[in-house]
N, C-alpha and C positions, 0 to 999 in steps of 0.2 A: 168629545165633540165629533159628530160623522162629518165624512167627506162633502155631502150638502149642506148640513148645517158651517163647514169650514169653507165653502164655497161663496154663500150667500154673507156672511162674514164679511171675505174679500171685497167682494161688491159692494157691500156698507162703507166700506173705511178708503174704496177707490177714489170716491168724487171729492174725499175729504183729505186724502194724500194730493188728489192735482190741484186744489188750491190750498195747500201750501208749500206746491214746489218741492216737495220730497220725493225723491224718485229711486223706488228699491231696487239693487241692483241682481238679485237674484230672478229667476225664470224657472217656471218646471220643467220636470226634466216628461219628455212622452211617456204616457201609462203605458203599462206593460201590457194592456190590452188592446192596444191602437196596433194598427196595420201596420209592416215598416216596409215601406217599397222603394224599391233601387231607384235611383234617379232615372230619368231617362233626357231625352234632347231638349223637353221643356219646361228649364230654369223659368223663377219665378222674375231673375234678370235684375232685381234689386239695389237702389244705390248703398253703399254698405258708408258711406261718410255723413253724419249726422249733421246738422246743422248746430255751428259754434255755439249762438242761443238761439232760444227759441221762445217764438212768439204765439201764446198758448189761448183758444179760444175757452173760455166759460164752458163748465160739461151743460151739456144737454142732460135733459129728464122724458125727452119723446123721443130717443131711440135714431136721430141723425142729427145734426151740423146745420142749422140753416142760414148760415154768412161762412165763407172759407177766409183764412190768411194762407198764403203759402209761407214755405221755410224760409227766414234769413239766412243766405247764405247759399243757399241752394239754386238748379236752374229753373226750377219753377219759380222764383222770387223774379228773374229775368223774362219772364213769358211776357208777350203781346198785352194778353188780356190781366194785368195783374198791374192795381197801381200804385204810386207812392207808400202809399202806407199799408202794402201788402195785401189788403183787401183781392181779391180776385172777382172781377169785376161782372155782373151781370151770372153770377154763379147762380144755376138752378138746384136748387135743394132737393124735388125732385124731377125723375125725368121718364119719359113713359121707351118701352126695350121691345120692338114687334110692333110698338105701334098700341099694344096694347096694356101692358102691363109696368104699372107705376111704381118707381126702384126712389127711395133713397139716395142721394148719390155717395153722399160721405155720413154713413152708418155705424159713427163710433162719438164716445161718449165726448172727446176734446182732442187734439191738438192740430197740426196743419201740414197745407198740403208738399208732399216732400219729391214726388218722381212720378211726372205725366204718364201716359199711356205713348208708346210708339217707337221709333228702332231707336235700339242704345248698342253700339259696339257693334253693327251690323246683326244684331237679333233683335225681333219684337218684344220690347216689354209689354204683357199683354194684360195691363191693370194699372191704376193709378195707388200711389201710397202716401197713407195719412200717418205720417211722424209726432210720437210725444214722449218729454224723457218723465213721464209718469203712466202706470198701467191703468188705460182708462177703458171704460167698457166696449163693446164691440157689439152692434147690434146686427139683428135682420134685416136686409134692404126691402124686404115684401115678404106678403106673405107666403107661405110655401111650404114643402116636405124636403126633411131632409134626406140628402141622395147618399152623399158621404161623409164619413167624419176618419181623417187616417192623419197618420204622419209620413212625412217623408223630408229626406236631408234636405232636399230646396225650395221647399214651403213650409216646413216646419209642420206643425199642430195645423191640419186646413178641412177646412168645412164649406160642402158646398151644397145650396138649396134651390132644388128644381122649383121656378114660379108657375108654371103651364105654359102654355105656349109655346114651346120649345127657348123658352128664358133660363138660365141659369144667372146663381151670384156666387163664387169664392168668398172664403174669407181665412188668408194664411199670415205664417207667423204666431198664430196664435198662444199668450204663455199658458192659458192652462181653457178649457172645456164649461160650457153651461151644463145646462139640464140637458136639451135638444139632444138626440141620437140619432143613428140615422133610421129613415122610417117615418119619425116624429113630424106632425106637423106644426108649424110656428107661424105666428103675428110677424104684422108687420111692428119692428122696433121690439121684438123680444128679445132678450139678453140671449148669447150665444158664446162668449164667452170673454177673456181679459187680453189686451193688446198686448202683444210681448215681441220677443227677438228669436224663439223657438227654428233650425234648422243646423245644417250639417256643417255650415263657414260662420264667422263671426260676424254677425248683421246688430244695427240698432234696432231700439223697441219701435215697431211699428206695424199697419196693417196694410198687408200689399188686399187690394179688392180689385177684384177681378168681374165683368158681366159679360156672359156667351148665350150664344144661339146656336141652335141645331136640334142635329139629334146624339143622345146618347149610346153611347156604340156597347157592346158587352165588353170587350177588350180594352179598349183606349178610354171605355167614361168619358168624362167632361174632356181628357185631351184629345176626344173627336168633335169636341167644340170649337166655335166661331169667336174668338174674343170681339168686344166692342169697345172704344172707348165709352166711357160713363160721362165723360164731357158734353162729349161731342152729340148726346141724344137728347131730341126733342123736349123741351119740358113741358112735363103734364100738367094739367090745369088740377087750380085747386078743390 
């Protein structure tokens, strides 16, 4: 069997492992062809304590989440806007980044929401992270070209897709790679790759997603980007 056809495989037997709760404990290890670059000052800031259980939404089949629960147990299960039965409340599925261009907000195949966007430890976490203790798919928040595809010790397996407009979307941690390269250009809700725990410290499975604006620098890349919360932006009409 090729590495696509053992790819496309995985993806078959993902939405059919998260109901029923089987959750493989293994993660790829980075291909020997991914980039491997030094850390530098900006950690992906990640909460590294999973939530005891976990309260798992139905996968999606259009490529994002259109109801959130946050983690039990977690501080998001304590937010403002999040109620009794977890639900988070008036959550826009999606949401328009410039003003112009309409993101996804939570772009993966199932589980919930685990570590808001904002200062943790005196540094900016600059992304929101959706936790599941099963490898569920991870899609594109828009559509887009892709800018990067590397590893590095504090985002693990991370991909990122320029939308135009000076929009960008992350997407780290990832345990193993789609089709997409970079270059490539992608749909909105095209598989991009499987949710995992991929980085240099021992992190739970999850997908830390990130949304910036700017411009792209030659040196710094997307870390001469603007993070946004994903939250916090407008939602786009349907």
């Amino acid at each position: 069997m090729s590495g696509t056809e053992k790819f496309f495989f995985l993806g078959a037997v993902t939405l059919a492992a998260l109901m029923m709760s089987q959750a493989p404990q293994d993660s790829a290890a980075p291909a020997s062809n991914m980039a491997v670059i030094t850390p530098d000052n900006t950690p992906a800031g990640d909460d590294i304590t999973p939530a005891p259980t976990i309260l798992t939404i139905s996968p999606s089949n259009t490529g994002y989440l259109d109801r959130l629960s946050a983690c039990p147990g977690l501080s998001t299960a304590r937010a403002a806007d999040v109620g009794p039965d977890l639900q988070v409340v008036d959550f826009k599925p999606f949401v328009l980044a410039a003003g112009t261009v309409r993101l996804a907000s939570a772009p993966v195949g199932g589980g919930c929401f685990s570590s808001a966007f904002g200062m943790r430890n005196g540094r900016l976490h600059k992304g929101v992270d959706y936790y599941s203790d099963s490898p569920v798919p991870v899609y594109s928040a828009a559509a887009g070209r892709v800018r990067s595809r590397s590893y590095r010790s504090d985002y693990g397996n991370m991909l990122v897709i320029e939308h135009g407009n000076g929009v960008y979307t992350r997407y780290a941690h990832l345990e193993s790679f789609a089709g997409p390269d970079v270059g490539d250009l992608v749909s909105s809700g095209d598989l991009l790759g499987i949710m995992g725990n991929t980085a240099g410290y021992t992190i739970p499975r999850h997908l830390h997603f990130e949304v910036l604006t700017g411009t792209w620098k030659p040196r710094l890349g997307s870390f001469a980007l603007t993070p946004a919360d994903v939250m916090a932006l407008p939602a786009a009409e349907d």
